[in-house]
N, C-alpha and C positions, 0 to 999 in steps of 0.2 A: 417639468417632469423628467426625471433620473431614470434611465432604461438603463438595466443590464442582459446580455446574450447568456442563453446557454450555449455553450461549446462541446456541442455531442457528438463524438464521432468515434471510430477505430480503432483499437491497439491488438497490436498480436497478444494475445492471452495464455493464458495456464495449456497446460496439456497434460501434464500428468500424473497428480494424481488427488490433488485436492481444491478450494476458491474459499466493497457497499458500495458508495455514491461519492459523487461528481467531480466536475469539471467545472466550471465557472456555473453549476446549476443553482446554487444557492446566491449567489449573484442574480440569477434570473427570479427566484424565487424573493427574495426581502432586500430593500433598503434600506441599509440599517442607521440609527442615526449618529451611530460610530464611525460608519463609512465615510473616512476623512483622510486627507491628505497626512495628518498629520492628527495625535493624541487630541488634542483641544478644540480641531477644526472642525466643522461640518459643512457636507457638502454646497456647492456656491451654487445659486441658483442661475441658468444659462439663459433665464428670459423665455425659454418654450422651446429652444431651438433644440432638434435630435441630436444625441449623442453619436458619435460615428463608431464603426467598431474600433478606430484603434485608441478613439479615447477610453474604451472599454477594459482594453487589456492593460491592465495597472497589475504589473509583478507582486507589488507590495500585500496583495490584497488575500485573506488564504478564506479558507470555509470549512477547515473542519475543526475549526476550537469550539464554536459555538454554534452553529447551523446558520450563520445569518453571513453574508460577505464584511468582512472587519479588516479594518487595519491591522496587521503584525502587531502594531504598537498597543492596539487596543485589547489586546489579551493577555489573562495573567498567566493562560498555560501555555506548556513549553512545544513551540513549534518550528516544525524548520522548514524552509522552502525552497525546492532546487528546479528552479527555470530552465528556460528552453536554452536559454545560451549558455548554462555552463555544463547541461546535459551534451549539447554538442562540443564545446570545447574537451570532455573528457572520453570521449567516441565509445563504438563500440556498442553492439546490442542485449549486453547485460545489464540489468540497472541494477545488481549487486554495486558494482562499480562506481555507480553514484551514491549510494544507498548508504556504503560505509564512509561516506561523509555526512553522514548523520549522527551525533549522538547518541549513545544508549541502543543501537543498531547492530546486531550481530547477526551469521546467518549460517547454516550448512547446506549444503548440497549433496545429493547421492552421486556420481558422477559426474559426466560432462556437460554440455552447454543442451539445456532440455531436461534435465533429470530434475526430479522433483528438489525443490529448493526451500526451504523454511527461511522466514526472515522473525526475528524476537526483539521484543522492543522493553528494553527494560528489563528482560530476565524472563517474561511474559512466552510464554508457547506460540509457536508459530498463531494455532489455530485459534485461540485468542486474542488478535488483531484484526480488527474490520479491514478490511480492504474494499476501498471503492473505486469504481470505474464508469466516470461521467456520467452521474447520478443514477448506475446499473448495480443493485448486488449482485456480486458476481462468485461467492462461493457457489461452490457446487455443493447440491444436499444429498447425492448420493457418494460421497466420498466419508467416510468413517467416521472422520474427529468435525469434518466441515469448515476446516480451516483456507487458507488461496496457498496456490502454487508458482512462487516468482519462476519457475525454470522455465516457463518459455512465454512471461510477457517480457517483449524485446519492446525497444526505448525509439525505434523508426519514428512512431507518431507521437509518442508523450510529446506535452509542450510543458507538463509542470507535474512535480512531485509535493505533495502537503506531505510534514507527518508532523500526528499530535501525539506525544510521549504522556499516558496517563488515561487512568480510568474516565470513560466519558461515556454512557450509557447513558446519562441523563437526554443527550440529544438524539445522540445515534442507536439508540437501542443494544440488540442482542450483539453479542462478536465484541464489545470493544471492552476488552479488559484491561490488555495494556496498551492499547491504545488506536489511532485511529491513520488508515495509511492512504492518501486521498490519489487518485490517479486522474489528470484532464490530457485528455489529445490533441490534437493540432486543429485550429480551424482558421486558418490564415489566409489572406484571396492569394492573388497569381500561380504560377506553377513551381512546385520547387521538388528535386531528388537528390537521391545518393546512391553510388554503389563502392562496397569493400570487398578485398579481396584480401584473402590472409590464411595463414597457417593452417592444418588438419584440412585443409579443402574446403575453407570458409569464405561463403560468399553473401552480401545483405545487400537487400536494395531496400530502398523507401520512396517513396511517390505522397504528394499531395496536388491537386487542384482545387482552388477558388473562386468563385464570383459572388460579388455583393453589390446592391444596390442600396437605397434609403431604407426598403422597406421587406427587404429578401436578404438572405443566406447560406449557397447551396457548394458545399465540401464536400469530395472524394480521397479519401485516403485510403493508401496499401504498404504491405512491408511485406517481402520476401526476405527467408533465411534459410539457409543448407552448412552444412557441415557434416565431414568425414567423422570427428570426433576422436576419444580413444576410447579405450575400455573402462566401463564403468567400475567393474571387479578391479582392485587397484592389485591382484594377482593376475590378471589376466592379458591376452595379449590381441583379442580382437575388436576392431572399432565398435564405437557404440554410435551412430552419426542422427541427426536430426535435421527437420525441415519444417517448415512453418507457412503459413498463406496467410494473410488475412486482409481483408478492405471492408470499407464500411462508406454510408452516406452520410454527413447534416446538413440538415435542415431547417431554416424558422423563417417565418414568416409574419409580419406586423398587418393582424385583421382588422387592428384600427389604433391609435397614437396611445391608449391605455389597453392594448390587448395582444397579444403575442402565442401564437403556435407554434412548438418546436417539437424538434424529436428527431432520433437517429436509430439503424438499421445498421448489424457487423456482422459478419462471419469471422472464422478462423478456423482453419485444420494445420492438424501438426502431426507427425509419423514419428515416434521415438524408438529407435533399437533399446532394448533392454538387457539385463543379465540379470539371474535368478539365482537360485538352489536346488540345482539339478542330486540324485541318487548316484552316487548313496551313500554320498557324505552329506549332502546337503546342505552346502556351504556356498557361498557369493561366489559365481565363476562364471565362468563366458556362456551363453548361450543366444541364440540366435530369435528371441522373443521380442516382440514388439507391443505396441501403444500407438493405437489413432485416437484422436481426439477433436471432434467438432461439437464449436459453439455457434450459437447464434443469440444472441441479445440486443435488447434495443430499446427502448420506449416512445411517448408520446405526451406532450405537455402543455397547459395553456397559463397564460401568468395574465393576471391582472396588475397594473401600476396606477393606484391610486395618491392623492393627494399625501393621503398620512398612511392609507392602508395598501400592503400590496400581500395578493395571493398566489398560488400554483398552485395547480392539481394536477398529477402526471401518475402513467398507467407505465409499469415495465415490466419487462421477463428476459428472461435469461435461463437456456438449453444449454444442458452439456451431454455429451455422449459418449462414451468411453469405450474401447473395444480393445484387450488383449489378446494376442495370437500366440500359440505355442513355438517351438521349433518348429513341426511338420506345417506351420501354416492355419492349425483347426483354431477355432475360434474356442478360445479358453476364460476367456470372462469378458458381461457385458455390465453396462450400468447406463444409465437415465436419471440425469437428475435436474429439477425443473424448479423455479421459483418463479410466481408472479406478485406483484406489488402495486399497492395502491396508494397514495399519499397525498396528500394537503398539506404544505407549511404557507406560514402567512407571520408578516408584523406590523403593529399597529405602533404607531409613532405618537408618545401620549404627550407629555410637554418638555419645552429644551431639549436634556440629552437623555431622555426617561423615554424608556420603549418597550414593547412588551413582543416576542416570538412567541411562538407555538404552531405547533404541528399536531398531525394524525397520520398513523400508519398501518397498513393491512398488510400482510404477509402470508403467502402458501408457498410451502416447499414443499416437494414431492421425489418420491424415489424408487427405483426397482432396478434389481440387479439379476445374476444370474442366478442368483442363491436366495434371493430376497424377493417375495411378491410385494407388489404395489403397496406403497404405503404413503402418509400424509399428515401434517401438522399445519396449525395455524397458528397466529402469533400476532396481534392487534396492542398498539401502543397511541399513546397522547402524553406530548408535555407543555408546559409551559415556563419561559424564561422572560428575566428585568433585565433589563440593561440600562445603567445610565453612564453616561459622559459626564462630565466637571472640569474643564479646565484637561490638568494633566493626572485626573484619577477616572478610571475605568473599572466599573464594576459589574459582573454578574453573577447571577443564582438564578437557578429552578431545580423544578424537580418531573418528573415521570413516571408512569402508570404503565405497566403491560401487562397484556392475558393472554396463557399460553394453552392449549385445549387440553393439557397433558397436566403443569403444575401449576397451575392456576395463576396467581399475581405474583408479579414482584414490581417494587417501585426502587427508584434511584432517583440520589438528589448530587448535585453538583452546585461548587460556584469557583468565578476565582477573580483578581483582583491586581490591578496595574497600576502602578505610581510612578509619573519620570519624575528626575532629581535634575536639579544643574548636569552642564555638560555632556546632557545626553545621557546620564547612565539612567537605568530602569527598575526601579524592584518589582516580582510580580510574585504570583502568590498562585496555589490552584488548591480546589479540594474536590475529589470526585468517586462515584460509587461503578461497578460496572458488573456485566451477569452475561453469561451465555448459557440459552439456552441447550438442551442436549442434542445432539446428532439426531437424525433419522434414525441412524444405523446405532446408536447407542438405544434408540428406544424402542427399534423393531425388529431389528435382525435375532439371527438365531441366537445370538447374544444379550440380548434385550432385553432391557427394563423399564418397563411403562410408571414407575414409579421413581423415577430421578427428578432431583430437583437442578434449578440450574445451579451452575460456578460462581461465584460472588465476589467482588472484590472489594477492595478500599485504597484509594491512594491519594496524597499527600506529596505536594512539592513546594521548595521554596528557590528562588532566582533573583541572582541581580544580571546587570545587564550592560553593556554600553556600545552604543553603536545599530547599526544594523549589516546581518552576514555580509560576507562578500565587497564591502566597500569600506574606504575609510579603516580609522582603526574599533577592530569587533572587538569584546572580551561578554563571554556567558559564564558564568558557574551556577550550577542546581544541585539541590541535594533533595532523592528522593528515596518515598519507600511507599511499598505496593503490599498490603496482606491480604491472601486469597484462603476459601474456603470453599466446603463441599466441591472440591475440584472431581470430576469424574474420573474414574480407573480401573480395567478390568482388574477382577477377584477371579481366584477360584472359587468353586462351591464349599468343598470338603474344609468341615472343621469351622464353619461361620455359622453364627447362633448370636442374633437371628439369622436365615441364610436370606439372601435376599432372590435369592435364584430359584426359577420355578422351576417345574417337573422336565426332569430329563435335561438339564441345563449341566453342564462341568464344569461353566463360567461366566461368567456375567459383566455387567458396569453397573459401579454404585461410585455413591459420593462417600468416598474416603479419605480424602490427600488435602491438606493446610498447607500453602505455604505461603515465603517472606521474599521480596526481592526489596533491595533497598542500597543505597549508594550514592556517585557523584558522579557530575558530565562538566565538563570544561571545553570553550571553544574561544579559537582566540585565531584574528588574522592583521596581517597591519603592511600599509607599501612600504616595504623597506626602503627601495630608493626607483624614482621614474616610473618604469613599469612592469616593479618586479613586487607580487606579493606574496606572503606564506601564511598560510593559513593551515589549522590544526584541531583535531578532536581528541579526546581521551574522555575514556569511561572506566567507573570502577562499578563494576554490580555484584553483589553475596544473592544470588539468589538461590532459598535454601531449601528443603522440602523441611515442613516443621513434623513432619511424623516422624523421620528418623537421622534427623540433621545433618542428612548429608547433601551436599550441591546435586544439584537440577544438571540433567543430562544435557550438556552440547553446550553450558552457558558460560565463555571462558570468566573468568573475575577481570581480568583488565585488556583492553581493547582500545585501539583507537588508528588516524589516519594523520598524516602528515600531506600537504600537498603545495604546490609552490606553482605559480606561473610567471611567465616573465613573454614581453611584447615589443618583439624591436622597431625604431622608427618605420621603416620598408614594411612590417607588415605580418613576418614570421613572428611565432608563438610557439613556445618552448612549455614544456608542461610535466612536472611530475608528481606520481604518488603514491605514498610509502602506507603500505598499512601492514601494522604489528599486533599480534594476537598473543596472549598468554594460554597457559591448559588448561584444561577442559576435562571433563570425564565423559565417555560415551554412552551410558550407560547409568539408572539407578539407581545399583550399588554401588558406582563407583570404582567398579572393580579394574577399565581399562581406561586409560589415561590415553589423553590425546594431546601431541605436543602441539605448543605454539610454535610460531612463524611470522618473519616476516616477507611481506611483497612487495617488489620495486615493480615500477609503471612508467614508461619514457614515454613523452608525446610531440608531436609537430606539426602544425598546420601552416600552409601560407596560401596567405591570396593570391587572386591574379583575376585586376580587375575588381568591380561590383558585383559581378554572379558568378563566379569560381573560387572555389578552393580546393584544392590538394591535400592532404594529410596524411599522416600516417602513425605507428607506437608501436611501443616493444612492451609487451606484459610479459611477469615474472622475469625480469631481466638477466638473475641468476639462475633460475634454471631449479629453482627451490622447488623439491620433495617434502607434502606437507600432506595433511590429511582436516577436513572438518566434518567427519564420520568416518569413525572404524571402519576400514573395509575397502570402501571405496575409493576410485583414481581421482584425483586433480590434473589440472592444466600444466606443464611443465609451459619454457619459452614460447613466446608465438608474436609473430610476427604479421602487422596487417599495416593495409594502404588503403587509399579512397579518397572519390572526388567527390563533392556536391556543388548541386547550380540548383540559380533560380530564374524566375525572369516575367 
């Protein structure tokens, strides 16, 4: 019998101003018969004996290509995986940072470190990427478009980042258009921290403790963050500072050798300074406004591991709470927004490397703001997928069914397709459909239209491959393209015939907006010599609006990172990286251009001993004035230090 853990625990979270699933939970949830060391292999049978946790934690292994735990090797679409070690080797508790080591991966931020952050994956809208968090969704439904806000999940407790580049609704339902952003926490035994100290008056600590035995599993994690900040008005001249809390419990339990209880329990609050558009010009300038934001999310799960069948069934939710405060302090806007979920995944292991997934999902989202009474939506889906093994061809296809209380069905089909060659190299192949559902606040607010249909996508990739990241010598090239329709977007009323806008309305959301994203990603790293390696991305994306052909606001066309490290005998590590941006337009029309930039990034760590390190980096090295939104300040130089132990 093959047991795998969920790893449910903690991450400091979004704060401000907008927000899927797991952590090794899909791991817990099926056995897949692809789950192999390697393309051809399938898992060895141990004689009965329990697997331990740390045979468990197998890096290779990702869960959001297909819903099922899979080899890397064993999928044809395009994914990338950045672990706990090289999340630490590149510091720091921004995961922008890592993030732009990802292909097809761009992002903006309003301000400093806390301001609301978009990540786009392909050309794709922020709020078009599913974002999960150890098997929690965790948008928030009372935030507008319903999309996640990276500005203040800080990287304390991540142990692993998945991202799947491409439409994938077939498994993961509503939100994944361009595609799928997988987040797991820490769940390691003994004690280990960290504290930095660095520039603007930046301070981060992280805490984890462990205990495991045969048949238990009980993890505390926490991350504290503060900062001074600057101004987020890139006019302005008063800090903008932030601060973050958050801990969390996991937990699992083995109620008998084929039966498993799990689940985790987190908090987070975060205080953000803000700037507005004060009278009576009403332009971005300093003011003295703020943003709390507390979560709470969690769930609860039980997993069957049968001979050929394995099931889960797990109950979650996820609170956000939102409060704006003016200058004088009065409370200026609130919001509440609440999701609970219900789910079943299970796969049956039919013969050889033939195996059949499937899942069921219930969904309630709910929301109320200061302007907005109580409102609510449901949203129930079922799919099912083949998977077979062959040697070195990996293949899958299914398809899926949703019902949304509002536009009734939509279905989505997906497959995709992995062949290794001599030498390691890999073709692989993907085809997939994707849909999100409309906002609350798209279908109830004063704005509202209870007759939206969802967003709909199509995308298409093709890859070769060789190697795997990070080791060895890697080389990827894809060439992809995404077409999206009925994309939502407010309208005015005046002059539309038909109008779609009811009585008393000046403006609305309807599905008006087509567009194209399509292009290339290349990755490529190799040891130059000992223990120096350089490794590199580069993206080209046309993402276009096809109503009136002009590029997609904030999506530069070429992008990418450069990054090098090197490891001396004794033990120091040298590290840098270069990330180069082309322009951009900020805006719709097109009308203001935003330049590109590049960023230098210096890093160093050394040991001392088995449980110490030292470390420290110099970001933006030059000192570079840049902008990725109109308006708004960036980072100039900063300078941080920091120890971590274990023990």
């Amino acid at each position: 019998m093959y047991k795998y853990l969920f790893f449910l625990t903690a991450s400091a979270v979004p704060g401000a101003a907008l927000a899927q699933d797991s952590t090794e939970d899909a791991l817990a949830e099926i056995l897949a018969a692809q789950d192999a060391t390697g393309p051809a292999e399938q898992p060895a049978d141990n004689g009965g004996e329990q697997i331990t946790i740390a045979d468990q934690l197998v890096p290779s292994i990702t869960v959001t290509a297909n819903g099922l735990g899979t080899d890397i090797r064993n999928t044809g679409q395009a994914v990338t995986v950045i672990d706990r070690e090289e999340l630490v080797s590149i510091q720091g508790a921004d995961p922008t940072r890592a993030l732009q080591r990802v292909p097809g991966v761009s992002f903006s931020r309003n301000g400093p470190a806390g301001a609301f952050t978009g990540v786009n994956l392909r050309g794709a809208g922020s709020e078009q990427v599913l974002v999960l968090i150890d098997g929690v969704p965790v948008a928030d439904p009372s935030s507008p478009a319903g999309g996640f806000d990276f500005g203040s999940l800080l990287t304390g407790t991540v142990s692993k980042i998945d991202v799947l580049r491409g439409s994938n609704s077939t498994i993961w339902g509503s939100d994944a258009i361009g595609g799928v952003i997988d987040i797991s926490t820490r769940a390691d035994t003994g004690m280990q921290g960290s504290l930095e100290l660095g520039s603007r008056g930046t301070a981060f600590a992280s805490a984890l403790a462990g205990v495991s035995e045969d048949d238990f599993y009980v993890g505390l994690t926490g991350s504290w963050y503060e900062t001074d900040g600057f101004s987020s008005a890139a006019s302005g001249t008063e800090e903008d500072g932030f601060s973050q809390i958050a801990v969390g419990v996991t937990a699992f339990y083995d109620i008998a050798d084929s039966l498993e209880l799990s689940g985790h329990l987190n908090m987070s609050e975060g205080l953000l300074d803000i700037d507005g558009f004060p009278a009576p010009n009403f332009t971005l300038a300093d003011t003295a406004e703020t943003q709390k934001t507390l979560r709470y999310w969690g769930d609860i799960g039980l997993t069957y591991y049968g001979a050929d069948l394995t099931l889960r069934a797990r109950y979650s939710r996820a609170d956000t709470d939102r409060s704006n405060r003016a200058d004088t302090g009065t409370l200026s806007f609130e919001s509440k927004g609440q999701m609970e979920r219900a789910d079943l995944r299970g796969e049956y292991r039919l013969v050889g490397g033939l195996s059949a997934a499937f899942g069921y999902d219930y969904q309630r989202n709910q929301y109320e703001t200061s302007f907005d009474s109580f409102a609510q939506a449901n949203i129930q889906g079922a799919y099912v997928q083949l998977g077979w093994v062959l040697g070195k061809l990996a293949v899958h296809a299914g398809g899926r069914i949703d019902d949304h209380d509002f536009f009734g069905s939509e279905t989505s089909f997906g497959g995709d397709v992995s062949y290794g060659l001599k030498d390691d190299w890999r073709l692989r192949a993907s085809f997939g459909e994707g849909f999100k559902a409309p906002s609350l606040f798209q279908l109830f607010s004063d704005y509202g239209n209870r007759d939206l249909q969802p967003e709909l996508s199509t995308s298409f990739d093709l890859g070769i491959e060789k190697g795997q990241r990070g080791t060895g010598t890697h080389f990827a090239l894809s060439g992809f393209r995404r077409d999206s329709e009925d994309l939502i977007d407010f309208v005015f009323c005046t002059g539309l015939l038909p109008s779609p806008c009811s009585p008393g309305q000046f403006g609305t959301y309807d599905n008006t907006e087509r567009a194209r994203a399509q292009g290339i990603e290349a990755e490529a790293g190799i040891d130059v010599v000992g223990t120096l390696r350089i490794s590199g991305v580069y993206s080209f994306v046309d993402a276009e609006d096809r109503m009136t052909g002009l590029e997609l606001a904030r999506r530069p066309r070429h992008f990418g990172t450069l990054f090098a490290d090197w490891e001396a005998g004794f033990g120091l590590s040298l590290g840098a990286d270069l990330r180069i941006v082309g322009d951009s337009f900020n805006d719709a029309g097109n009308f203001t251009q935003i330049d590109g930039y590049e960023l230098l990034d210096l890093r160093a760590a050394m040991p001392f001993g088995d449980n110490l390190e030292v470390f420290g980096r110099v970001e933006n090295v030059f000192d570079i004035e840049y902008e990725t939104v109109s308006g708004y300040g960036t980072a100039g130089r900063g300078v941080f230090a920091g120890v971590r132990a274990q023990m």
